[in-house]
PDB file of N, CA, C, O and CB in Angstrom:
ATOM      1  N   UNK A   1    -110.715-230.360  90.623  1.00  0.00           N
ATOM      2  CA  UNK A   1    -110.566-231.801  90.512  1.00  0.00           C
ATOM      3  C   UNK A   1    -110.452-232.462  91.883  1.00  0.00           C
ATOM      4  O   UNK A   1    -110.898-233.604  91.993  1.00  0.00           O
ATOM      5  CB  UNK A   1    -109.349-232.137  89.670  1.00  0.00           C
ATOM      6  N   UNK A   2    -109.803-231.754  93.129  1.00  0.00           N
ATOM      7  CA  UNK A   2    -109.798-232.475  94.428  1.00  0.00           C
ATOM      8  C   UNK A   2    -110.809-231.936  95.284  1.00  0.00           C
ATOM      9  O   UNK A   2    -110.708-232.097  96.500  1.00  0.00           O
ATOM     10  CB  UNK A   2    -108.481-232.408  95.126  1.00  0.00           C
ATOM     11  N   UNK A   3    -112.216-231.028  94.557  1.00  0.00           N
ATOM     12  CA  UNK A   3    -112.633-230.661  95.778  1.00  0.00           C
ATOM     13  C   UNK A   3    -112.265-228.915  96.073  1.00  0.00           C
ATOM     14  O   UNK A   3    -112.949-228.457  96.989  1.00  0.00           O
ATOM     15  CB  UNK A   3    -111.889-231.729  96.815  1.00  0.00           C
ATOM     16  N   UNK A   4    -111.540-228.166  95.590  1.00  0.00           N
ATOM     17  CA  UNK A   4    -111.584-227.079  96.250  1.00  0.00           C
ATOM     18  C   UNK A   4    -111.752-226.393  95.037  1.00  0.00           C
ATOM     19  O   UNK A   4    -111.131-226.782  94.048  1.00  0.00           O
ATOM     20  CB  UNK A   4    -110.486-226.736  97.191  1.00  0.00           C
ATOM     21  N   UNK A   5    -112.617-225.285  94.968  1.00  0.00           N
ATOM     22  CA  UNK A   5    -112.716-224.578  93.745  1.00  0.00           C
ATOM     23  C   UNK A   5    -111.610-223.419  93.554  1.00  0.00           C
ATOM     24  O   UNK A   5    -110.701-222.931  94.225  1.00  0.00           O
ATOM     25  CB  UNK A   5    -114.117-224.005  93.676  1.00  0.00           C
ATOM     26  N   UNK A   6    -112.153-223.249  92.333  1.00  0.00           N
ATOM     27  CA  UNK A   6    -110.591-222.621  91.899  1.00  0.00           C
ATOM     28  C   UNK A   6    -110.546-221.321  92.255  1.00  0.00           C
ATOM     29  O   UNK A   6    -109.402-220.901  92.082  1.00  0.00           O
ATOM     30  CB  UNK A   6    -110.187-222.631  90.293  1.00  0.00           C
ATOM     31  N   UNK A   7    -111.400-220.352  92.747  1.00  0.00           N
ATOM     32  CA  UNK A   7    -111.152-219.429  93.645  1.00  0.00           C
ATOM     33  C   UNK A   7    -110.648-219.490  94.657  1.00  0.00           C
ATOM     34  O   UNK A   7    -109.717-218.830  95.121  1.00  0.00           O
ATOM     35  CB  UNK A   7    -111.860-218.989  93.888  1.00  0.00           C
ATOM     36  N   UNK A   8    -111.268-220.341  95.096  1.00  0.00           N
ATOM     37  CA  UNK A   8    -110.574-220.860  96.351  1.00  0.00           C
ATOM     38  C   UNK A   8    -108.786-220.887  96.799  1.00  0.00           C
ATOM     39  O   UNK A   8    -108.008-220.353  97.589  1.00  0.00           O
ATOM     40  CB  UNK A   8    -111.030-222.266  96.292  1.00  0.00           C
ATOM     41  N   UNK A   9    -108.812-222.147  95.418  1.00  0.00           N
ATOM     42  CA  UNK A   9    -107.989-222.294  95.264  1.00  0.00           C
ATOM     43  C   UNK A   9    -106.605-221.298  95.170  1.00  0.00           C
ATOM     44  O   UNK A   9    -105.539-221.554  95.731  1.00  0.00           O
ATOM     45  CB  UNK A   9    -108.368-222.837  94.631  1.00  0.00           C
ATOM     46  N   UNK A  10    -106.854-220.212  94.404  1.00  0.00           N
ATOM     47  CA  UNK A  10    -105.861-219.019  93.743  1.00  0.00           C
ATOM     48  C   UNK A  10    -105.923-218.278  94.827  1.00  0.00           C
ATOM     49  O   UNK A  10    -104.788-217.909  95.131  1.00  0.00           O
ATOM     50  CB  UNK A  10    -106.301-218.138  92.310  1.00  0.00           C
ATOM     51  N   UNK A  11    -106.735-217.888  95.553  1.00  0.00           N
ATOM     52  CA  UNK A  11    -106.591-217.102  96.898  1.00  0.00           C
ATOM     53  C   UNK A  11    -105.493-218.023  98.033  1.00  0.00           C
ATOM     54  O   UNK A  11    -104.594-217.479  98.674  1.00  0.00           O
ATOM     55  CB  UNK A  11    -108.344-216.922  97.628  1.00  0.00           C
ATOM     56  N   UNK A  12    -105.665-218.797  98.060  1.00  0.00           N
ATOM     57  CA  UNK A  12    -104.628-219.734  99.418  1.00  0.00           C
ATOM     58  C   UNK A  12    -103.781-219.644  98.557  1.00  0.00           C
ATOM     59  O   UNK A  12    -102.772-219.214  99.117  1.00  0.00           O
ATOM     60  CB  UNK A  12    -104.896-221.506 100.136  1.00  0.00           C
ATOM     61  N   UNK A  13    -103.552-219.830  97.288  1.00  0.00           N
ATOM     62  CA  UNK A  13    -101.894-219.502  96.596  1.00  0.00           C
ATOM     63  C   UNK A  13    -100.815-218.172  96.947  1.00  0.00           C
ATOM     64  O   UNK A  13     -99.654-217.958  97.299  1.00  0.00           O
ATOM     65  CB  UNK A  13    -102.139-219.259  94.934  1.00  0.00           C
ATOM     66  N   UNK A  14    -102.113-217.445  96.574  1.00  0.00           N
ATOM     67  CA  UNK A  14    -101.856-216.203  96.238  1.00  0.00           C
ATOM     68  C   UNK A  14    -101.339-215.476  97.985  1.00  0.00           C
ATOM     69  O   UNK A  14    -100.592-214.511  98.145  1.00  0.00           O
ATOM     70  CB  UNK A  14    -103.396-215.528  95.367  1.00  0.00           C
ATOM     71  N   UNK A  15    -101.924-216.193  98.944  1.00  0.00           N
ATOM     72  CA  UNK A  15    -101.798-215.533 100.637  1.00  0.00           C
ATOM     73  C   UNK A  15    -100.963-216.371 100.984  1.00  0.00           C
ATOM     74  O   UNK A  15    -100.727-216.348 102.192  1.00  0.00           O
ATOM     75  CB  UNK A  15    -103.140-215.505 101.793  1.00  0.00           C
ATOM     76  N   UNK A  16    -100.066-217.582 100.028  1.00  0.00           N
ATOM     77  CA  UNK A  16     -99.341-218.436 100.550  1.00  0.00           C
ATOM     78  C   UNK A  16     -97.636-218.017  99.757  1.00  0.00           C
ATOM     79  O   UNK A  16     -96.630-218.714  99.895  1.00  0.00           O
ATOM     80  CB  UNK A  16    -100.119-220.001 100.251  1.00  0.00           C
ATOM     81  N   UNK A  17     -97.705-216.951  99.092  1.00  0.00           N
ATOM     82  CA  UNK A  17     -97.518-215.884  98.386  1.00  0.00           C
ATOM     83  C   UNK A  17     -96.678-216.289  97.013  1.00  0.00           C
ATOM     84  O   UNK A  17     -95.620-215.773  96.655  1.00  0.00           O
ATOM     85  CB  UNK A  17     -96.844-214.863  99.294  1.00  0.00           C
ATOM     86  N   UNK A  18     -97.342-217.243  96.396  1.00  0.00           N
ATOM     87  CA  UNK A  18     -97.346-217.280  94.918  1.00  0.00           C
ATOM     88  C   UNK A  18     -97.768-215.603  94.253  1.00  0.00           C
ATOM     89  O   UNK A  18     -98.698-214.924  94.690  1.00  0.00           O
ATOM     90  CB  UNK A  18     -98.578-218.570  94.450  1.00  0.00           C
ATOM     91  N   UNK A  19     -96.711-215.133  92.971  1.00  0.00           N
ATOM     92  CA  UNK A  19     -97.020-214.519  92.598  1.00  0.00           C
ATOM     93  C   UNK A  19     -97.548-215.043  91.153  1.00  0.00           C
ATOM     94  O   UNK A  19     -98.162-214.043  90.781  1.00  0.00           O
ATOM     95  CB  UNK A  19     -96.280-213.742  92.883  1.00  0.00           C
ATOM     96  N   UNK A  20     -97.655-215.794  90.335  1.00  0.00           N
ATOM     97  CA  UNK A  20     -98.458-216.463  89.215  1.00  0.00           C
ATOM     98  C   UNK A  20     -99.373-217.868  89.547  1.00  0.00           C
ATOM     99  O   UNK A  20     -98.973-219.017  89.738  1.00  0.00           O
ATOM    100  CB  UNK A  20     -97.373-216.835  88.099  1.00  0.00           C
ATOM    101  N   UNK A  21    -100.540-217.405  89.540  1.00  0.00           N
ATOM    102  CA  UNK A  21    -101.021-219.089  89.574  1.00  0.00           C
ATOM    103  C   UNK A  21    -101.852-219.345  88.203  1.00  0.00           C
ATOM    104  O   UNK A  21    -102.359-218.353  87.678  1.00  0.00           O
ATOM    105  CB  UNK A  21    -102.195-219.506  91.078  1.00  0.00           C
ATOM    106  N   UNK A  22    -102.026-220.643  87.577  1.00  0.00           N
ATOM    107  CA  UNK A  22    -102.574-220.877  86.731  1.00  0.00           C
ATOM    108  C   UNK A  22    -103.021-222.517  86.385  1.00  0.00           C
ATOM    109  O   UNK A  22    -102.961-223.450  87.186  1.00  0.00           O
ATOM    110  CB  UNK A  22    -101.883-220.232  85.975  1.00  0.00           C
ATOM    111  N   UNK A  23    -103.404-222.569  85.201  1.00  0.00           N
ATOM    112  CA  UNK A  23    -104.036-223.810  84.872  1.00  0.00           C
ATOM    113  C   UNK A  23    -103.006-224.098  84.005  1.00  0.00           C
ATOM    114  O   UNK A  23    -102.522-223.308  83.194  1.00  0.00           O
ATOM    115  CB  UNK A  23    -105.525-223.842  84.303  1.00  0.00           C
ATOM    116  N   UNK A  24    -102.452-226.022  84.313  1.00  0.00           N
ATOM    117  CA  UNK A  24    -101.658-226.673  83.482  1.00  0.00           C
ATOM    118  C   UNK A  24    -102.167-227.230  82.432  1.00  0.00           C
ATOM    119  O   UNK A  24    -103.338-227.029  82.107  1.00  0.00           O
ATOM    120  CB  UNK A  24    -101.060-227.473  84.029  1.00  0.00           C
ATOM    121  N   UNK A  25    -101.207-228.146  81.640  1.00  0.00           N
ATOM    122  CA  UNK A  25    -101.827-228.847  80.636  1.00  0.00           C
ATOM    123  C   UNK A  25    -102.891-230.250  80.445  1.00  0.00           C
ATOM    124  O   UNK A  25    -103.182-231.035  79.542  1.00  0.00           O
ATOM    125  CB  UNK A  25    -100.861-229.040  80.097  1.00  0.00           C
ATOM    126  N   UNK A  26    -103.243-230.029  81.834  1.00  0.00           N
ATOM    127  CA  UNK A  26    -103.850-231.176  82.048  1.00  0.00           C
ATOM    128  C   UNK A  26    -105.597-231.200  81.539  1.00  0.00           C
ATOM    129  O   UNK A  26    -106.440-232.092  81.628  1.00  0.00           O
ATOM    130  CB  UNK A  26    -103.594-231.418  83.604  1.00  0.00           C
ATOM    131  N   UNK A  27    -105.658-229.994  81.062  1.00  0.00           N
ATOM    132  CA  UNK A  27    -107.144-229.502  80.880  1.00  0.00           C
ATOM    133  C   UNK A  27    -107.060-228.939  79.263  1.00  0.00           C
ATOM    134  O   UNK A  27    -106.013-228.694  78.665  1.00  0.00           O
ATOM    135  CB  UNK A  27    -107.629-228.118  82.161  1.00  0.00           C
ATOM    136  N   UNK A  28    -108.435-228.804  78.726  1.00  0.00           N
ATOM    137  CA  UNK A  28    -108.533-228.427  77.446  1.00  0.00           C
ATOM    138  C   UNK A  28    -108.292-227.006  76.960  1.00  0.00           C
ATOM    139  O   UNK A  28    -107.681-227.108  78.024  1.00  0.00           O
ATOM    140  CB  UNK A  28    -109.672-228.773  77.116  1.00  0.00           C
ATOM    141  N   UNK A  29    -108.124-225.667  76.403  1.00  0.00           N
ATOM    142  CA  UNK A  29    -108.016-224.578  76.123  1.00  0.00           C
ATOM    143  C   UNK A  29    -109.537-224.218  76.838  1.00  0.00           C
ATOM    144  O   UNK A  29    -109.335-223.641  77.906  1.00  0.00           O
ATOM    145  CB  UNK A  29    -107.645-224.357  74.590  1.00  0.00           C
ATOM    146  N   UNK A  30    -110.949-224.389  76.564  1.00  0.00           N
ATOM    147  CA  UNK A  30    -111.971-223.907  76.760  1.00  0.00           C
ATOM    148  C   UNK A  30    -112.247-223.944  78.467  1.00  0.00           C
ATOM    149  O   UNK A  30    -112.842-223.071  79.099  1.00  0.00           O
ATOM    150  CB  UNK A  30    -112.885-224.597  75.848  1.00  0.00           C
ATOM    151  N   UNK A  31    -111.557-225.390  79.110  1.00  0.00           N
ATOM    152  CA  UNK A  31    -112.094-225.575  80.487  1.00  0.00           C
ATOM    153  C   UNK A  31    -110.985-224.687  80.865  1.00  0.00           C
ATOM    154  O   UNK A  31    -111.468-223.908  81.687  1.00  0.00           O
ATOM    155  CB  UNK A  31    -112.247-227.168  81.224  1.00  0.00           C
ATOM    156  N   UNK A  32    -109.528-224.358  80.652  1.00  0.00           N
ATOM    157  CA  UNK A  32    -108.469-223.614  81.015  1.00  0.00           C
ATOM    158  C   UNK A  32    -109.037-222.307  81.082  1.00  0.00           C
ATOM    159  O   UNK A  32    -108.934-221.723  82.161  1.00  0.00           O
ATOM    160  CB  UNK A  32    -107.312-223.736  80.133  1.00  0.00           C
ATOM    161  N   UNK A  33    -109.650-221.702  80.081  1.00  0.00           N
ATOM    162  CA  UNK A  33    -110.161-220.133  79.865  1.00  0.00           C
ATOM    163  C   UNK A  33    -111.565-220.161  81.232  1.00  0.00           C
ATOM    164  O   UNK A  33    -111.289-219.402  82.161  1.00  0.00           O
ATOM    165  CB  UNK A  33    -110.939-219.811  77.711  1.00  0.00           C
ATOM    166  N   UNK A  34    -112.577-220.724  81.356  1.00  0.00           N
ATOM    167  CA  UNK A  34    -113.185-220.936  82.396  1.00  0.00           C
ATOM    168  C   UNK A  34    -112.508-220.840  83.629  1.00  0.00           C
ATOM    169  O   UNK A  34    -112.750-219.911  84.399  1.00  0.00           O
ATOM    170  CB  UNK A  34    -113.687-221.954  82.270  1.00  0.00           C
ATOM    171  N   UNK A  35    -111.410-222.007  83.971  1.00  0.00           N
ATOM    172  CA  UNK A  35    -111.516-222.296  85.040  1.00  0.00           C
ATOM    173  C   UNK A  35    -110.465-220.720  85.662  1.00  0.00           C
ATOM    174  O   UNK A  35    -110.710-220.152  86.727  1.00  0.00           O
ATOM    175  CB  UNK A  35    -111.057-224.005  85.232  1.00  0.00           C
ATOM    176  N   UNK A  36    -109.309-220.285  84.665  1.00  0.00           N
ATOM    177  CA  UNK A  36    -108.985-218.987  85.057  1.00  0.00           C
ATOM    178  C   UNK A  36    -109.776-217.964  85.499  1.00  0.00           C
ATOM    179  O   UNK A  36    -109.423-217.125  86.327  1.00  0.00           O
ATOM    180  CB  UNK A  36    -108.474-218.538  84.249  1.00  0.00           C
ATOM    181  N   UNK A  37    -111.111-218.035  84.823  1.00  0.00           N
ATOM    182  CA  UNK A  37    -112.030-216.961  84.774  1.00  0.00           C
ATOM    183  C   UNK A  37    -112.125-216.906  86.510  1.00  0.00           C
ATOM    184  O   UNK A  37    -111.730-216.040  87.291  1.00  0.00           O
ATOM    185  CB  UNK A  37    -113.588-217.312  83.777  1.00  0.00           C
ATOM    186  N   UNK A  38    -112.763-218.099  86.731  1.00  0.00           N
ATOM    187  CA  UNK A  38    -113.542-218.358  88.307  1.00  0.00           C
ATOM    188  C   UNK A  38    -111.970-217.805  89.843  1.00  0.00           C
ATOM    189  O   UNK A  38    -112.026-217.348  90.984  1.00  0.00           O
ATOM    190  CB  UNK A  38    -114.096-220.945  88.386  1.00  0.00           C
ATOM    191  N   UNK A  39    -111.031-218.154  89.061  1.00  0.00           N
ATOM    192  CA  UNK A  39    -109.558-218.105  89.674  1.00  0.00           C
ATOM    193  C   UNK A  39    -109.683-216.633  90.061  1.00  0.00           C
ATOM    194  O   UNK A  39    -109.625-216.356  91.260  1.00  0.00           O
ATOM    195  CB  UNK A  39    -108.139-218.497  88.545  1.00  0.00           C
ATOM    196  N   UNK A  40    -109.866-215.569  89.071  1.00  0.00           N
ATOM    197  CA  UNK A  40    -110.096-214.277  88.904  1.00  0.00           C
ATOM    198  C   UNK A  40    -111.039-214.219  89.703  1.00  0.00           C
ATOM    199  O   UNK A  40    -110.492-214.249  90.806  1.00  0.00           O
ATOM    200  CB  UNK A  40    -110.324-213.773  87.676  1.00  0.00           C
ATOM    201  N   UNK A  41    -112.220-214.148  89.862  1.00  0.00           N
ATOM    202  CA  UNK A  41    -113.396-214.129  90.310  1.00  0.00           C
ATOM    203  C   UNK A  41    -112.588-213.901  91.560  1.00  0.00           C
ATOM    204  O   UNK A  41    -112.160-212.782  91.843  1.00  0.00           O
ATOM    205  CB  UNK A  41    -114.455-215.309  90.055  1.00  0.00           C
ATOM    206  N   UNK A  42    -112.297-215.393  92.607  1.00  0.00           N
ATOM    207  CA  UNK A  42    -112.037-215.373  93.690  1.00  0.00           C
ATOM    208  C   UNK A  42    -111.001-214.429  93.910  1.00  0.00           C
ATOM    209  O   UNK A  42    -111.265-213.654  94.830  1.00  0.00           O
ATOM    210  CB  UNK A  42    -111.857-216.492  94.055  1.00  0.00           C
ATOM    211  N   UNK A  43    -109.847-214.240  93.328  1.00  0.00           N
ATOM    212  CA  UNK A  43    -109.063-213.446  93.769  1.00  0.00           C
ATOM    213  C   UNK A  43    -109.171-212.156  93.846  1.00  0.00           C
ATOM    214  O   UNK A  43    -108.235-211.483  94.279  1.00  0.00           O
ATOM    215  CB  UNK A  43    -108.263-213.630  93.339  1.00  0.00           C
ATOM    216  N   UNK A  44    -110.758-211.402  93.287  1.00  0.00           N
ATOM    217  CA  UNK A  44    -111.099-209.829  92.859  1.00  0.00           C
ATOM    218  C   UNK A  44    -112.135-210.141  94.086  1.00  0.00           C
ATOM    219  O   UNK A  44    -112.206-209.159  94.824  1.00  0.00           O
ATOM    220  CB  UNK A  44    -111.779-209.268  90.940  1.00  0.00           C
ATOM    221  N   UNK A  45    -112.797-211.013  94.430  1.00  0.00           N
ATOM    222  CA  UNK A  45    -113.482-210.659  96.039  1.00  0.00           C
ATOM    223  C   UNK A  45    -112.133-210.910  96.864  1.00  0.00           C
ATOM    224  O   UNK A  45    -111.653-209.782  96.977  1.00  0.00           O
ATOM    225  CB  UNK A  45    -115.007-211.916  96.685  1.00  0.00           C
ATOM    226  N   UNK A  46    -111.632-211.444  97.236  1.00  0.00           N
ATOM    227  CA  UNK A  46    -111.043-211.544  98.441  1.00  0.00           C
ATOM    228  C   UNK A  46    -110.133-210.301  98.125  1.00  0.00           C
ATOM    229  O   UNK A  46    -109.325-210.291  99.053  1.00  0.00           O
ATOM    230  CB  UNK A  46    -110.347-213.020  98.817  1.00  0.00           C
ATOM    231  N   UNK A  47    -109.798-209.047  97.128  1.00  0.00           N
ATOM    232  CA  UNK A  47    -108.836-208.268  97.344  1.00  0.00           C
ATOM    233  C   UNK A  47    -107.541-208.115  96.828  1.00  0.00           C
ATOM    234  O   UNK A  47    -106.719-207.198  96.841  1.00  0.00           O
ATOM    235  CB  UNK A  47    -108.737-208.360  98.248  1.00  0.00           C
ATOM    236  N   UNK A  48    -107.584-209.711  96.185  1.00  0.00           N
ATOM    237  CA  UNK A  48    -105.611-210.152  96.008  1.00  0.00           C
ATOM    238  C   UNK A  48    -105.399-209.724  94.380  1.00  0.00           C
ATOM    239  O   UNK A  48    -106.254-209.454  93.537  1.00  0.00           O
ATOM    240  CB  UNK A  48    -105.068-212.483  96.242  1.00  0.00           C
ATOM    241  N   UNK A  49    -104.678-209.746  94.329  1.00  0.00           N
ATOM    242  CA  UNK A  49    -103.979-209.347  92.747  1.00  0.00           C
ATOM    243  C   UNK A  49    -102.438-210.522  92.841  1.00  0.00           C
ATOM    244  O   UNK A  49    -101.605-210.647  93.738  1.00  0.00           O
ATOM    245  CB  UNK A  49    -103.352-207.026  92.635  1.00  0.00           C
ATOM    246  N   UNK A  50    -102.596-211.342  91.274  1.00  0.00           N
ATOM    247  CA  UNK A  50    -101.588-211.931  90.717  1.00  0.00           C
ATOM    248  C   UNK A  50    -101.355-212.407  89.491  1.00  0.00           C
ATOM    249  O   UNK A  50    -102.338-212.309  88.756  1.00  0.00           O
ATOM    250  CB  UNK A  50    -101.408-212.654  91.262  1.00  0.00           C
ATOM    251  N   UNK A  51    -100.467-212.856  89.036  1.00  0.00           N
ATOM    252  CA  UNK A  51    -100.703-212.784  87.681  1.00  0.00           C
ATOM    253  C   UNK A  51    -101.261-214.478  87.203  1.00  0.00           C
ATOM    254  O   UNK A  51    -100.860-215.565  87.617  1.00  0.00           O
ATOM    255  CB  UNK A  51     -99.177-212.202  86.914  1.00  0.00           C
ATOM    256  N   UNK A  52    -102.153-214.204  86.350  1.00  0.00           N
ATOM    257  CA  UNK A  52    -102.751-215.789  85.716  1.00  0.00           C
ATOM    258  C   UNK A  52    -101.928-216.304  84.519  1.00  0.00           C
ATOM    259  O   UNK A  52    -101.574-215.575  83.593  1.00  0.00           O
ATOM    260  CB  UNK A  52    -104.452-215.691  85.064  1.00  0.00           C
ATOM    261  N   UNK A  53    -101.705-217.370  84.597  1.00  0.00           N
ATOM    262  CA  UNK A  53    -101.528-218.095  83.176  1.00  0.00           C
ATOM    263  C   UNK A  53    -102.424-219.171  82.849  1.00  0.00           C
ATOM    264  O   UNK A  53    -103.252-219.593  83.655  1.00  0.00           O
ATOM    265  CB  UNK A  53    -100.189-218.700  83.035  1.00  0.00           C
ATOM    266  N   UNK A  54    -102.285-219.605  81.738  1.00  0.00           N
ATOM    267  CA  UNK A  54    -102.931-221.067  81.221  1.00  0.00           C
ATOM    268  C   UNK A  54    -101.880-221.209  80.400  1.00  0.00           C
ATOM    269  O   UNK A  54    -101.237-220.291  79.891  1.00  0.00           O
ATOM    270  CB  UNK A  54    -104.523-221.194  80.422  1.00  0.00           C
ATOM    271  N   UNK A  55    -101.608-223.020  80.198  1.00  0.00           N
ATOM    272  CA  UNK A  55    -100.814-223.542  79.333  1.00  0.00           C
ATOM    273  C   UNK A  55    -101.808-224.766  78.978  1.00  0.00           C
ATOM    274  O   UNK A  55    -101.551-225.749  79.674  1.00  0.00           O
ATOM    275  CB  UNK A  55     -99.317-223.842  79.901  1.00  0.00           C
ATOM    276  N   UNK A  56    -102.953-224.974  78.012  1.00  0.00           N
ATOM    277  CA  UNK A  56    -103.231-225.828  78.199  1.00  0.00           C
ATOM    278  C   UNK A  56    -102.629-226.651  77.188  1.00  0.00           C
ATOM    279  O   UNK A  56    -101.415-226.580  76.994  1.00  0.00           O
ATOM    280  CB  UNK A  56    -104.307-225.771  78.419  1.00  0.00           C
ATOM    281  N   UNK A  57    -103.609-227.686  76.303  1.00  0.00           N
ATOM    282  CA  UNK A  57    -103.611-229.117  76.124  1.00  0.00           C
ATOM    283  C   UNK A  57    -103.693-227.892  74.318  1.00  0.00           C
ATOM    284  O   UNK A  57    -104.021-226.713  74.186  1.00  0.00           O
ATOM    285  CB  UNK A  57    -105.202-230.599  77.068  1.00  0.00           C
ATOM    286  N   UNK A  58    -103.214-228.955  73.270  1.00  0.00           N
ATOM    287  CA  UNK A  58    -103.860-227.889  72.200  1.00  0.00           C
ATOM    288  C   UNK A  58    -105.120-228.982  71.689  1.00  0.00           C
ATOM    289  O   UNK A  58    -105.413-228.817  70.504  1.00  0.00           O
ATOM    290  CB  UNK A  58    -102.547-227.287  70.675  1.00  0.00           C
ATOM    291  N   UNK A  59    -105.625-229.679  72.146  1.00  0.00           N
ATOM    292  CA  UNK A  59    -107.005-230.142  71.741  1.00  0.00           C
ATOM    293  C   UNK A  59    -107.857-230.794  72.418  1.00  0.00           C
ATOM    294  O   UNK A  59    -107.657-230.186  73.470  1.00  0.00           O
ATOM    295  CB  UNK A  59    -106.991-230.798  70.850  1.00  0.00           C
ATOM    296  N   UNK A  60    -108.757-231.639  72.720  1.00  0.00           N
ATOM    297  CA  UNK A  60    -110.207-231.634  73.803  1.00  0.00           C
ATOM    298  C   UNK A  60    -109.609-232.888  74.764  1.00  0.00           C
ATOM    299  O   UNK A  60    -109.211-233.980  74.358  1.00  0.00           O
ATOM    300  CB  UNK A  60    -112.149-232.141  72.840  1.00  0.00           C
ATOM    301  N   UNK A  61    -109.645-232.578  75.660  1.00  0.00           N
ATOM    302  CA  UNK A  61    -109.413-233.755  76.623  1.00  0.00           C
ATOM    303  C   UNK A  61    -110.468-234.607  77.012  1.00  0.00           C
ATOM    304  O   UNK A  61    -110.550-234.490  78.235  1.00  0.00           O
ATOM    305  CB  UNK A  61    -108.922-233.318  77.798  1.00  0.00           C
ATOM    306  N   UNK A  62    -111.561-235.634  76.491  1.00  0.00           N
ATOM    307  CA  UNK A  62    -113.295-236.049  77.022  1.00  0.00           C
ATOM    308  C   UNK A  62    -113.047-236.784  78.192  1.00  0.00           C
ATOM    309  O   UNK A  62    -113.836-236.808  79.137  1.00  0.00           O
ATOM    310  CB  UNK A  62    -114.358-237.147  75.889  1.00  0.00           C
ATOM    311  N   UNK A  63    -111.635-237.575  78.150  1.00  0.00           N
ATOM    312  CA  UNK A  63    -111.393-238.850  79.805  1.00  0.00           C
ATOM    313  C   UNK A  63    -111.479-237.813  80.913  1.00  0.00           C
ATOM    314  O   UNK A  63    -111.978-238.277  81.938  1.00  0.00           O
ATOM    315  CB  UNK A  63    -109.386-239.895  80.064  1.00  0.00           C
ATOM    316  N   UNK A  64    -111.061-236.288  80.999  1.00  0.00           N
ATOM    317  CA  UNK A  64    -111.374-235.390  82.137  1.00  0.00           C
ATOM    318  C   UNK A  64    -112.618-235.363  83.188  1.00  0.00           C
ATOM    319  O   UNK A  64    -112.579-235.241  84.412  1.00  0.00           O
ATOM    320  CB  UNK A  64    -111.412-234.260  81.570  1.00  0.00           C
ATOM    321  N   UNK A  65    -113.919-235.542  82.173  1.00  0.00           N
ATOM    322  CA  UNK A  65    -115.116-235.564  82.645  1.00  0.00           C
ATOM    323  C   UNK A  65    -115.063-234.019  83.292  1.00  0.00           C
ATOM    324  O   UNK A  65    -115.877-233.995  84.215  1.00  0.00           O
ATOM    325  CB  UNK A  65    -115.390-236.876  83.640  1.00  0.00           C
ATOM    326  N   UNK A  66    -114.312-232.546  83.122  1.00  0.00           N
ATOM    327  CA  UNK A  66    -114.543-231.639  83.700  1.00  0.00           C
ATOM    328  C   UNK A  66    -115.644-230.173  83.253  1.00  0.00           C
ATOM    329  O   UNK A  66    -115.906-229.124  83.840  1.00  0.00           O
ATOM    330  CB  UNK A  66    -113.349-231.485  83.884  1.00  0.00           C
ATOM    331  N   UNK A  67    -116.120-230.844  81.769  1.00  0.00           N
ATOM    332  CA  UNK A  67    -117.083-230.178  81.764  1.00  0.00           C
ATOM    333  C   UNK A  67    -117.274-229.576  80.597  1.00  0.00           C
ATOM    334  O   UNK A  67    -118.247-228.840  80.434  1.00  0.00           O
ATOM    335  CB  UNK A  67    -117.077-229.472  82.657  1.00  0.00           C
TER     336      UNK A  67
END
């Protein structure tokens, strides 16, 4: 949402030494399961291991525009 993707993102967490990062309720269950996915992604190239959560929304958010 600001510009940095969410690999990205979970790696500078994760070396900033968060041990859980995840997606809030601000997103739908389907964009939450995605956007963890990509979170993973980045954090299995760069090396890091942590634990994921999602808490999302329990139904479709459309004012998001995230996809």
């Amino acid at each position: 949402m600001d510009g940095v993707p969410p690999g990205e993102c979970a790696v500078g967490l994760v070396k900033a030494g968060a041990d859980i990062v995840g997606i809030n309720c601000h997103l739908d269950p389907l964009t939450c399961v995605r956007t963890v996915k990509l979170m993973k992604a980045g954090l299995d190239k760069a090396g890091l291991k942590a634990h994921l959560m999602i808490q999302p929304l329990g139904f479709h958010t459309p004012e998001c525009n995230l996809g």
